[in-house]
N, C-alpha and C positions, 0 to 999 in steps of 0.2 A: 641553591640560592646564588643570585649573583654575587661579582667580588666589589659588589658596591651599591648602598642601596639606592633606593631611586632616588630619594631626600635624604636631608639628614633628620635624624631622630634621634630622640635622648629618653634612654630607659634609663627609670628612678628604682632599683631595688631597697624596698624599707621593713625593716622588723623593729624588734622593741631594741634589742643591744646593739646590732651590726657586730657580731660577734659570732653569728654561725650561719643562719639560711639566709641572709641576704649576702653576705659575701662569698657566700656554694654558689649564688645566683648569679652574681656580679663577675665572677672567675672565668664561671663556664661561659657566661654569652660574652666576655669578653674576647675569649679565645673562637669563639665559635661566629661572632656576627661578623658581617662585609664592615669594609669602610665604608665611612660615613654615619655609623650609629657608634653614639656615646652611652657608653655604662657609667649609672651612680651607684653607689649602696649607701645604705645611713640608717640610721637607731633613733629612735625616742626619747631614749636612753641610753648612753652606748656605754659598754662594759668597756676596761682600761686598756685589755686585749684583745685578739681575734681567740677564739677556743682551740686547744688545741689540738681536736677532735678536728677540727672543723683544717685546720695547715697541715694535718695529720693525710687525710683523706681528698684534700686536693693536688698536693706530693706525689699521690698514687695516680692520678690521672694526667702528673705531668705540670700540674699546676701550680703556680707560685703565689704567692700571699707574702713575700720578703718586706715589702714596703708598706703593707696594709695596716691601718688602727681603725678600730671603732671611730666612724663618725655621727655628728649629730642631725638628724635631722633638719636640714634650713627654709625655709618660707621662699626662697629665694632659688633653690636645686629643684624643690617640686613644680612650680612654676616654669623653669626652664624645662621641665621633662614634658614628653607627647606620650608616654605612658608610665604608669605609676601603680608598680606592682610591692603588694604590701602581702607580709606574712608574720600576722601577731600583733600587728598596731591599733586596728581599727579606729576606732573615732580619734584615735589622737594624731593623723594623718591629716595634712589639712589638702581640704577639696575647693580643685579651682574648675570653670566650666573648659570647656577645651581640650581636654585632658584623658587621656583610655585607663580606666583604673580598673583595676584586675585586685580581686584578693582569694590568694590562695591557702589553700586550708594544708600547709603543709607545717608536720609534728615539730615542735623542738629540741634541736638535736641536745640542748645542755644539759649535762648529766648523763647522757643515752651512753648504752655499750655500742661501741666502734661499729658493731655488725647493723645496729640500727641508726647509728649516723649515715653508714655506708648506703642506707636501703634510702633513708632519704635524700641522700645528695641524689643518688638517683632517680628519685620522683622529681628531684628540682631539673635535673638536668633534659628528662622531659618535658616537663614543661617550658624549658627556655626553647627547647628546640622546636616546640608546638608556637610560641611566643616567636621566635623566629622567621618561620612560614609563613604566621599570621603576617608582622612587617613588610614580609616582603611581597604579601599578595597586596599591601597597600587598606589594611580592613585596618 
């Protein structure tokens, strides 16, 4: 991928907390996409903290969560995003026309033993990088 996309674009990563797989999501394509794309995350509901499984297991990849909280979901961040990837919200995600919305069926890691946190940061990490390519062929 280039070191810059061709437009700018803003991915909306959303679950129910923003406490574990959307901020696995939000971490890795942060460190991973060109300039010119912006990363959200946000919750439906968002838990008080990020999990600790979850700063635990991005640590390992290098990754920082220092300044991160659960955010909420806004009417306003989804609207500004060009895609709007959701994992565990479903209908309580609101839908605008314009918009590439993706929902992926990925487990939640709250409560999970480390080694199955690990397995799914890894599916997320997949697919950011699948999410990636796609942006950057312009689909």
């Amino acid at each position: 991928m280039s070191e810059t996309a061709a437009k700018p674009v803003t991915v909306m990563f959303a679950c129910r907390q923003n406490a574990g797989r959307s901020q696995i999501a939000a971490a890795i394509m942060k460190e991973k996409a060109p300039e010119g794309v912006t990363v959200l995350s946000a919750g439906t509901t968002p838990a008080d903290e990020v999990h600790p499984e979850t700063i635990q297991l991005l640590d390992e990849m290098g990754l920082s969560l220092v300044n991160e909280q659960p955010q909420i979901l806004r009417d306003e961040d989804v609207k500004a995003s060009d895609w709007v990837i959701t994992m565990g919200c479903g209908e309580s995600c609101p839908i605008y026309p314009g918009k590439q919305y993706e929902d992926w069926e990925v487990q939640d890691p709250s409560g999970q033993p480390i080694e199955v946190v690990r397995s799914i940061r890894d599916d997320i990490e997949g697919r950011v990088d699948d999410l990636l390519n796609r942006i950057s062929q312009g689909l």
